[in-house]
TORGUVEX-664925 format. One record per residue (C-alpha): residue in one letter; residue number from 1; z negated, y negated, x; chain. Coordinates in Angstrom, 3 decimals. Each point is the difference from the previous one (the first is absolute). Layout:
N
> a/NUM/Z/Y/X/A
...
This chain:
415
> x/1/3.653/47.960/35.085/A
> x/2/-0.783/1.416/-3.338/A
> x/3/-3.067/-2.241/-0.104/A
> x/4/2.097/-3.035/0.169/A
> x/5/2.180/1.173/-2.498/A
> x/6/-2.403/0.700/-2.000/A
> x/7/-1.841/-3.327/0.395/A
> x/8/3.375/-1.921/-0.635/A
> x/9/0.160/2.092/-3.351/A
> x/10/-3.563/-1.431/-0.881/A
> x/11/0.886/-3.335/1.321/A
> x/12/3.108/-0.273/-2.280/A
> x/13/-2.064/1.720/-3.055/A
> x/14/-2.963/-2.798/0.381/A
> x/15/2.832/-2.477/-0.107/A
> x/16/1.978/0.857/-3.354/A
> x/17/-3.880/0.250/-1.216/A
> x/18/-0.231/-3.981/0.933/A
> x/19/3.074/-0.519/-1.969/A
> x/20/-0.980/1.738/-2.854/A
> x/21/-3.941/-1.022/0.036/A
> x/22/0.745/-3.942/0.596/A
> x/23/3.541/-1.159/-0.712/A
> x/24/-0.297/-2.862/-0.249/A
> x/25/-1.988/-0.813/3.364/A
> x/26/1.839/2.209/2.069/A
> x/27/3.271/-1.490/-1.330/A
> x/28/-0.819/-3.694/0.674/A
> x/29/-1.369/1.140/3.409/A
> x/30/3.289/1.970/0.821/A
> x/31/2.200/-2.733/-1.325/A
> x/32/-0.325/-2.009/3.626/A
> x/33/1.406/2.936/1.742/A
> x/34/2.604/0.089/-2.798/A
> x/35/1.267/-3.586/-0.158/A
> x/36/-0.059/0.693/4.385/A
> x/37/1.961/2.549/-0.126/A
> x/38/2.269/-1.368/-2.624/A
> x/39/0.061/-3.292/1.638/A
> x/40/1.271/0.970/3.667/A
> x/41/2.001/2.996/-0.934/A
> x/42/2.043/-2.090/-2.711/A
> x/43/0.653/-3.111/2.867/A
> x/44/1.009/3.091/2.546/A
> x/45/2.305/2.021/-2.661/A
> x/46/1.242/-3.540/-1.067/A
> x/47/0.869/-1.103/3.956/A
> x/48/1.482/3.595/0.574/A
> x/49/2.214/-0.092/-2.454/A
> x/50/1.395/-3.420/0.413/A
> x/51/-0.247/1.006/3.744/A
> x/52/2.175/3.136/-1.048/A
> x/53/2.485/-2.121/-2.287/A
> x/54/1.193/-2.487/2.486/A
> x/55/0.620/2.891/2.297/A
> x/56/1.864/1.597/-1.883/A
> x/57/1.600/-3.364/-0.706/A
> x/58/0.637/-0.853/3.962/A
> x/59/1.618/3.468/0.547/A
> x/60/3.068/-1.179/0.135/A
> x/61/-0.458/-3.096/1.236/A
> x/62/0.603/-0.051/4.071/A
> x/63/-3.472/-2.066/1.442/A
> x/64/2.139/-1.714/2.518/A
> x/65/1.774/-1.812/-2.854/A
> x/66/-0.280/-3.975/1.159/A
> x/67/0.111/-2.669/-2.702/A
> x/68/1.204/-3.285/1.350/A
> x/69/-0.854/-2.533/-2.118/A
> x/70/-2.262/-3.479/-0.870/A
> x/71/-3.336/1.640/-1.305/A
> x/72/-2.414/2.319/1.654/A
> x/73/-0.915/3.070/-1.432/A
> x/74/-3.389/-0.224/1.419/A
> x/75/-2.619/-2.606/0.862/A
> x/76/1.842/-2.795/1.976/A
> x/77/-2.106/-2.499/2.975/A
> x/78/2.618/-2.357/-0.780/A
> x/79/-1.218/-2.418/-2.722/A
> x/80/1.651/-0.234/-3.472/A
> x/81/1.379/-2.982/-0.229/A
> x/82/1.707/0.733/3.559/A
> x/83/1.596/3.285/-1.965/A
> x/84/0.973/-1.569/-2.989/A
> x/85/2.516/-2.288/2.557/A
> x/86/1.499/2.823/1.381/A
> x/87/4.123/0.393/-1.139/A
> x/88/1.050/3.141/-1.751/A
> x/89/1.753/2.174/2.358/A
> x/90/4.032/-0.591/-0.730/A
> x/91/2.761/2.392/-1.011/A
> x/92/2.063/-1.165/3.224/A
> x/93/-3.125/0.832/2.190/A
> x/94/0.025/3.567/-1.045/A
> x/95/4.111/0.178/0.678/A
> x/96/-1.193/-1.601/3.350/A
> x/97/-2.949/2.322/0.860/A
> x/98/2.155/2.964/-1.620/A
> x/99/2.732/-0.490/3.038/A
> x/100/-2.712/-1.091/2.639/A
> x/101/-2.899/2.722/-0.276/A
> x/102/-0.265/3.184/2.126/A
> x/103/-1.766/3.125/-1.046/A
> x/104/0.892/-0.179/-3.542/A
> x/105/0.517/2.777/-2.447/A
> x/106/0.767/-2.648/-3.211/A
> x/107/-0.804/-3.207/-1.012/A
> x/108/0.609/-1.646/-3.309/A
> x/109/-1.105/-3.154/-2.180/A
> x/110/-1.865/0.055/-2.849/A
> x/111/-1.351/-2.642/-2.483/A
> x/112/-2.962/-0.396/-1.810/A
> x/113/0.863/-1.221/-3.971/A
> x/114/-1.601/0.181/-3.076/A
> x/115/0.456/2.550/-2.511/A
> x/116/2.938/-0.214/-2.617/A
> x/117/1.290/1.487/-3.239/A
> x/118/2.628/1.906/-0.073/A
> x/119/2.021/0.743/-3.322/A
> x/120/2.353/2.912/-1.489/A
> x/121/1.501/-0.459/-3.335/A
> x/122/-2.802/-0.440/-1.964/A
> x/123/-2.442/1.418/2.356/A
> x/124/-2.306/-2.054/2.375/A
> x/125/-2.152/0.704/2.825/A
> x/126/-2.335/-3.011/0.735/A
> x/127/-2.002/-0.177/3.572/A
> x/128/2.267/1.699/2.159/A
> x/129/-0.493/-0.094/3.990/A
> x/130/3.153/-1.119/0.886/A
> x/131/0.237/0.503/4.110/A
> x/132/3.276/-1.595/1.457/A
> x/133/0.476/1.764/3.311/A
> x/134/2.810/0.308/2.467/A
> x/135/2.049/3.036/0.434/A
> x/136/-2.198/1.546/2.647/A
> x/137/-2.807/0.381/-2.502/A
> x/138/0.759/3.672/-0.789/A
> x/139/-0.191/0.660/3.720/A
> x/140/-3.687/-1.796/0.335/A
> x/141/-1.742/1.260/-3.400/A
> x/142/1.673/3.578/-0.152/A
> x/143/1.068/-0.439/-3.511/A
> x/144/1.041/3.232/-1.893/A
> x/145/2.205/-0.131/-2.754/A
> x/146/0.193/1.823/-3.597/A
> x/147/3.929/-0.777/-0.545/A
> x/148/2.109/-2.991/1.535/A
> x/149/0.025/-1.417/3.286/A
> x/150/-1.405/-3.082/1.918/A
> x/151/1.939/-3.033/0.341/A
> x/152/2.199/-0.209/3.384/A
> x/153/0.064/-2.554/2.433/A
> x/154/3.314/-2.121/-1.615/A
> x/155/-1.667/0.279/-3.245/A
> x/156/-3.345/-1.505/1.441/A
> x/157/1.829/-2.731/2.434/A
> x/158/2.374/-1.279/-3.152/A
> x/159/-3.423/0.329/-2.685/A
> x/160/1.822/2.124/-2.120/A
> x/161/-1.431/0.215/-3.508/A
> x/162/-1.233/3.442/0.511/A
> x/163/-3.539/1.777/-0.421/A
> x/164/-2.116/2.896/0.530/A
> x/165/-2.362/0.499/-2.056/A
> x/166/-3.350/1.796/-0.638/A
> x/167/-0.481/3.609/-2.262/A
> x/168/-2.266/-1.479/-1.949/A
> x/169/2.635/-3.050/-1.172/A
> x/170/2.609/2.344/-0.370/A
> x/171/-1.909/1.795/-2.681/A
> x/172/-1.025/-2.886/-1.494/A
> x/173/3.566/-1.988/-0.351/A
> x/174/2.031/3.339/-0.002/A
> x/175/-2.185/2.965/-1.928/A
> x/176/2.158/2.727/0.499/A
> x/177/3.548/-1.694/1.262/A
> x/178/1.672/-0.471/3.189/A
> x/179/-1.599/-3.231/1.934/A
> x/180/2.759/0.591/2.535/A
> x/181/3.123/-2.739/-0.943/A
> x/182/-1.965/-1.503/-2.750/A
> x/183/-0.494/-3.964/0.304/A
> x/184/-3.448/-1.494/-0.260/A
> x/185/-1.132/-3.565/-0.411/A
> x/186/-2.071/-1.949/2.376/A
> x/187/-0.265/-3.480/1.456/A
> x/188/2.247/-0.806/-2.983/A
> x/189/2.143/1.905/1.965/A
> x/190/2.164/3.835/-0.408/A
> x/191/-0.734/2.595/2.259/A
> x/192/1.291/3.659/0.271/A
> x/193/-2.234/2.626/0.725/A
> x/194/1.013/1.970/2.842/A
> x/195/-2.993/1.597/0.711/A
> x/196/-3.347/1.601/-1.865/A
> x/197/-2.570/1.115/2.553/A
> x/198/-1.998/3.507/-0.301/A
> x/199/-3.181/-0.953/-1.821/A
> x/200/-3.514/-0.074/2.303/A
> x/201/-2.417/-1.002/-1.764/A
> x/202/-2.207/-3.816/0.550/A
> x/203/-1.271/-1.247/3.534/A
> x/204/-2.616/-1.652/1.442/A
> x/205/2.743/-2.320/1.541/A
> x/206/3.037/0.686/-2.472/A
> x/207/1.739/1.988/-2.980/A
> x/208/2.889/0.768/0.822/A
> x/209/0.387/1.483/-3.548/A
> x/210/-0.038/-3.715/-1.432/A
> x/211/2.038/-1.584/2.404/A
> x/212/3.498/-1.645/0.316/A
> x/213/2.136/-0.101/3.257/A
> x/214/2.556/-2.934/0.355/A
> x/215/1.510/-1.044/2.847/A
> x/216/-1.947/-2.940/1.724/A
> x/217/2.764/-2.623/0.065/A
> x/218/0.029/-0.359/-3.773/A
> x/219/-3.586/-1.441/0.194/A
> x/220/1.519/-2.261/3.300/A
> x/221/3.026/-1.101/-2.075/A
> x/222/-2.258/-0.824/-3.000/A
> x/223/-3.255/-1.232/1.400/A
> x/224/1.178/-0.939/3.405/A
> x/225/-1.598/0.308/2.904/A
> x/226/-2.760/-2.225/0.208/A
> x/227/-1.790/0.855/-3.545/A
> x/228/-4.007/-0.458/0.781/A
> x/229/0.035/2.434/-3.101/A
> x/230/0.981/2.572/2.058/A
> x/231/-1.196/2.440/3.099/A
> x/232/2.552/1.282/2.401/A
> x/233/-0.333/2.514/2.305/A
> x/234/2.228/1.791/2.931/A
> x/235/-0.855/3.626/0.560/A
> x/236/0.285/1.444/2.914/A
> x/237/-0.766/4.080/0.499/A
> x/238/-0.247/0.474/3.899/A
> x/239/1.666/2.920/1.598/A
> x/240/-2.603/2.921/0.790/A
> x/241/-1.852/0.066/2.839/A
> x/242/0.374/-3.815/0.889/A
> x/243/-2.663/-2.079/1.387/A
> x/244/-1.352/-2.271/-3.120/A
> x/245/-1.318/-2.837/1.942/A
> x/246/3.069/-0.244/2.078/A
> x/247/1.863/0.234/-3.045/A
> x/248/-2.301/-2.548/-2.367/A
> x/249/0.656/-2.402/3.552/A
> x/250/3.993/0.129/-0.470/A
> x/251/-0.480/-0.764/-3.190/A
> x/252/-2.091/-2.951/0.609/A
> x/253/2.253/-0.894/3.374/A
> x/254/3.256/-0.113/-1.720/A
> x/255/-1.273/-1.906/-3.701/A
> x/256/-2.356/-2.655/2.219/A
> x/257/3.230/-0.318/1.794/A
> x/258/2.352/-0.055/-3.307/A
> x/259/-2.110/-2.856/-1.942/A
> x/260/-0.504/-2.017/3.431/A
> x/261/-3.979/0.823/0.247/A
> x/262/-1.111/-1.928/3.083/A
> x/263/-1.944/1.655/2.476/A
> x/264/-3.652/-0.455/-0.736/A
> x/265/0.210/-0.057/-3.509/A
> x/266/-0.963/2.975/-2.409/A
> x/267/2.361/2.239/-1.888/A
> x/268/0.559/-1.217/-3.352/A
> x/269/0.608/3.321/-1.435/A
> x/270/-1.477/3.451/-0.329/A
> x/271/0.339/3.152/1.630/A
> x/272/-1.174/2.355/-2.901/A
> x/273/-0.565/3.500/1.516/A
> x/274/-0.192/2.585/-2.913/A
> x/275/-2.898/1.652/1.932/A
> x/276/-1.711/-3.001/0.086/A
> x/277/-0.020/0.201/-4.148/A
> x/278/-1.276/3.360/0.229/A
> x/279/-2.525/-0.760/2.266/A
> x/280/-1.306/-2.984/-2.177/A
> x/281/-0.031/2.745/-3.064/A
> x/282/-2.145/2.283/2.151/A
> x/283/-2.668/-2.581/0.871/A
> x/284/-0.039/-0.909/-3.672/A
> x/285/-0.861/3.298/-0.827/A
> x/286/-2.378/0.359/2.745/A
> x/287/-2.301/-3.112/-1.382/A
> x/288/0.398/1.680/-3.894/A
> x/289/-1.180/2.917/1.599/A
> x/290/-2.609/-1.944/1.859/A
> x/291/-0.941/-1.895/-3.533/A
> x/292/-0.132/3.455/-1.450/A
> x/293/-2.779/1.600/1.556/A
> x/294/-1.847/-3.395/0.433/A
> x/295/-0.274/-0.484/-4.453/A
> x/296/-0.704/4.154/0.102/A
> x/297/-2.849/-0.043/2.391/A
> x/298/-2.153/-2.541/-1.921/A
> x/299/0.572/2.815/-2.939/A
> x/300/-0.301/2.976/2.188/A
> x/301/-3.304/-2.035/1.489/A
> x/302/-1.582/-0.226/-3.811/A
> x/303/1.108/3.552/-0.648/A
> x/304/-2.003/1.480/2.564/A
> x/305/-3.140/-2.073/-1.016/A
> x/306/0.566/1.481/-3.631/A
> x/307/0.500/3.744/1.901/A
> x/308/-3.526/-0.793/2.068/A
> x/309/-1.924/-0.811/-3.246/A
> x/310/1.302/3.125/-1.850/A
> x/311/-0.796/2.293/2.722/A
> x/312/-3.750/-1.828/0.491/A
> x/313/-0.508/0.331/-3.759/A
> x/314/1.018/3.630/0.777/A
> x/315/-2.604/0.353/2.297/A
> x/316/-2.097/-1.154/-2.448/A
> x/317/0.263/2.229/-2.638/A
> x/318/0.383/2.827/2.073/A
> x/319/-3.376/-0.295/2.142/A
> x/320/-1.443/2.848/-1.678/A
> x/321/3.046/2.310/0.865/A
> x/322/0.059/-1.171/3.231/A
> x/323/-3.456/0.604/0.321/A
> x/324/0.746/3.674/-1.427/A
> x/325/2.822/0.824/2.459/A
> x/326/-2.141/-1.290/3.173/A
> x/327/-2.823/2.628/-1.136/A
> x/328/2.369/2.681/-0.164/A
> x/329/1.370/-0.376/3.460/A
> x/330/2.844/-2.437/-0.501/A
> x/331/0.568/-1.934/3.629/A
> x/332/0.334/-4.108/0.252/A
> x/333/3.651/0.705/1.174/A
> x/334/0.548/1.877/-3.723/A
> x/335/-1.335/-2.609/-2.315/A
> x/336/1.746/-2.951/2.270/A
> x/337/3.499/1.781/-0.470/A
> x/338/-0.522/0.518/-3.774/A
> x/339/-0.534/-3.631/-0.535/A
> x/340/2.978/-1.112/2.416/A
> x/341/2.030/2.386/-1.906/A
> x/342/-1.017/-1.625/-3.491/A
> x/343/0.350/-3.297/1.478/A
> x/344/3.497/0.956/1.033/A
> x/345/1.258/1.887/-2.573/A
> x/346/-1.314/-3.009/-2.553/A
> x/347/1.843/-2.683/2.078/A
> x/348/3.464/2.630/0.619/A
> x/349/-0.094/-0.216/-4.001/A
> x/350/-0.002/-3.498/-0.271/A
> x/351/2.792/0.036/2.205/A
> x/352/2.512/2.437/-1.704/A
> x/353/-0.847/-2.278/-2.926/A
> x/354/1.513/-2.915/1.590/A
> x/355/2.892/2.085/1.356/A
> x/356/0.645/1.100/-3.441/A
> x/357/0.054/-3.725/-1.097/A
> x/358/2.750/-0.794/2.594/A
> x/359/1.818/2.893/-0.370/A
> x/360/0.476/-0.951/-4.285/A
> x/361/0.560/-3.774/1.039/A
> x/362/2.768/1.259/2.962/A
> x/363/2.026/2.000/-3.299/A
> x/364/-0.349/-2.524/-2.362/A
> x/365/1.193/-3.020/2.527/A
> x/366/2.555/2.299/1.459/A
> x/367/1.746/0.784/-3.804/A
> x/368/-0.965/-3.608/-1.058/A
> x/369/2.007/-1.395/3.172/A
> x/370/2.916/0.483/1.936/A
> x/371/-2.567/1.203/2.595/A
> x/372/-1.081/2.868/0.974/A
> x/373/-3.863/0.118/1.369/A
> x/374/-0.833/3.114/1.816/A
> x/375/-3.706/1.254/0.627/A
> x/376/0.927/1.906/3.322/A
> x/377/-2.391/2.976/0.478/A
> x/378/-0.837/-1.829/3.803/A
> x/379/-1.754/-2.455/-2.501/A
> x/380/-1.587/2.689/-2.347/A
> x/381/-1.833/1.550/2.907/A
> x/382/-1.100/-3.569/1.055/A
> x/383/-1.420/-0.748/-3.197/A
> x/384/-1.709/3.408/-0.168/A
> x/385/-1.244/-0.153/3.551/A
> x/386/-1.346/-3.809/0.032/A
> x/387/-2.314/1.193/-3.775/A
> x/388/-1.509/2.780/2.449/A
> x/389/-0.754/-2.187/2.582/A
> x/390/-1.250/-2.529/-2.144/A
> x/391/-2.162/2.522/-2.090/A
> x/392/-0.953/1.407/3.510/A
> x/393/-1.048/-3.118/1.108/A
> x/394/-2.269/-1.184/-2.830/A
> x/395/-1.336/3.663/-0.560/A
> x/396/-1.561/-0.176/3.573/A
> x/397/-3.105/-1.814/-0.499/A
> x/398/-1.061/1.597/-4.025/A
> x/399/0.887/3.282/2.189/A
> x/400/-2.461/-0.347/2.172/A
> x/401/-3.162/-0.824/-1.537/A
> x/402/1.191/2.487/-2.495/A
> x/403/-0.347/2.592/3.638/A
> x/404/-3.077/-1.906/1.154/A
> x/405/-1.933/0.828/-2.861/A
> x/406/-3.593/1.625/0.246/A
> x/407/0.491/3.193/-2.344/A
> x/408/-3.652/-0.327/-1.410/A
> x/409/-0.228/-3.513/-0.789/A
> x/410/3.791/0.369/-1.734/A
> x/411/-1.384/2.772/-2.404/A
> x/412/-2.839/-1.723/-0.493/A
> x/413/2.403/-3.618/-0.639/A
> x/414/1.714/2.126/-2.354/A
> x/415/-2.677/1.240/-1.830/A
């Protein structure tokens, strides 16, 4: 065992001596590896840590959550211009699937818009996500609250000039005062804030933080109902436990039979499952992942060329040592780890090199954006592992002629 140590120690010594002898070729040769390394671990540490943001972002969410509405959230068979006919689902279809549906926990109605300003004194707040929701809302997203309340069912049903609104708009139209009572301007329109909600920070699929509740039958009352600018959408949250495709069938029973769909004819609505989102998220991620180690493995191919010609220039200039070591006893097995070890140790260096690179990128994205990337230790030992077996790999064949060697003729090459 001491042997091997020993021969590691020699291995790792002959390689700081290639760095120091010949920067410059054993740097262009190691920077394959490096851009490799740097290349696949960067895609990974970038997919984990979007992967680990919408998690954290769907926590709360329930995956059963069913969107019932005109769009799909996925790829559709049905052609386009066959989608862009379908109606809008109607404020009096959710009252009627609200009394007609089993097996439901809550359902609301919620409507797509476009953003707004909203206005305090002299203050403004431009591009604000202003979601008009029924009353049930609270009950479906699990909304938590710094001060105030949510507005009740009476206040929702009459579209009551009230609002909840985000932390990060209370700061900005209040500073340091009371939101709670105060009026704010939107739609041309007062509104008194009844509600601030405890700040979370930005989604992948909202921000809560720079957001404006209102209840949904302003927008109806001032739009109307059939507005091709805007999206609506029931919500339904199942109860626990139930069977989704007898539930998703209910719903598609009772609204075919609501808008008079004959039999034969297709739905002309969709059944949004939130798990089927999350499941289109995950194969996206799978195919960057996919597109990840494809780029990196035309780089991780060059890099091990480049390790291969270092380690037969090695060979090389060594002969004569070689030679030397053979004479004095030194087995095939000996000589063929040393220059395995060199190969890998050279390689393993071009890989912490690109680690390093991703690690300095990951801070400066992750202080630069409202972001943060994470290089997980699972993908440090990756990195570390796939530079070995890359520097194993190309070491193999500069190894062994290096062990094959006829101890004579390499003191005699050397001389």
């Amino acid at each position: 065992m001491l042997v091997y140590f020993r021969l590691l120690s020699e291995s790792f010594r002959f390689a700081m001596n290639a760095l120091r002898n010949n920067k410059l070729r054993t740097l262009l040769s190691l920077l394959g590896v490096t851009i490799g390394i740097f290349s696949i671990i960067a895609v990974l540490a970038a997919v984990d840590s979007l992967d680990r943001k919408i998690t954290k972002d769907l926590s709360s969410l329930d995956k059963n959550t069913i969107y019932l509405m005109k769009m799909s959230f996925g790829p559709s068979e049905i052609p386009q211009w066959k989608r862009e006919q379908f109606p809008n689902v109607k404020y009096d279809e959710y009252l009627y699937m609200k009394g007609a549906m089993t097996n439901t926990d809550q359902m609301g109605y919620q409507i797509f818009t476009k953003s707004e300003s909203i206005k305090y004194g002299s203050n403004t707040v431009t591009d604000v996500n202003v979601v008009p929701v029924s009353h049930e809302f609270i009950d479906i997203q699990g909304l938590e609250f710094e001060e105030g309340r949510f507005y009740s069912e009476s206040e929702a049903n009459s579209a009551a000039p009230v609002a909840v609104i985000g932390s990060d708009i209370a700061k900005s139209l209040f500073e340091d005062a009371d939101p709670i009572g105060k009026k704010i301007r939107m739609y041309g329109q007062r509104f008194t804030v009844i509600g601030v909600l405890k700040k979370q920070g930005a989604g992948m699929f909202d921000n809560n933080d720079s957001s404006a509740f209102i209840p949904v039958n302003f927008i109806r009352q001032r739009f109307g109902d059939n507005n091709k600018g805007l999206i609506n959408v029931i919500i339904f949250k199942p109860t626990k436990g139930v069977d989704m495709d007898a539930y998703k069938a209910e719903i598609s029973q009772k609204l075919r039979a609501f808008r008079g769909v004959k039999a034969g004819e297709i739905d002309n609505f969709f059944i949004n499952v939130f798990s089927g989102l999350t499941d289109l998220i995950d194969g996206i991620i799978s195919q960057m992942n996919v597109v990840g180690w494809i780029i990196s493995g035309f780089s991780l191919l060059v890099g091990g060329f480049g390790i291969a010609n270092i380690m037969f220039v090695s060979v090389k200039e060594r002969t004569n040592l070689i030679g030397i070591q053979k004479s004095l006893g030194a087995k095939n097995r000996f000589i063929l780890f040393q220059f395995l070890f060199e190969a890998i140790i050279l390689s393993v260096i071009g890989g912490i090199i690109g680690l390093l690179m991703v690690w300095i990128i990951a801070m400066v994205l992750t202080k630069a954006l409202d972001f943060e990337f994470v290089l997980g230790m699972g993908n440090i030992l990756l990195g570390t592992g796939l530079a070995a077996i890359i520097g194993l790999i190309s070491g193999i064949l500069p190894a062994i002629a290096a062990s094959n060697l006829d101890p004579v003729e390499a003191i005699r090459t050397g001389f």
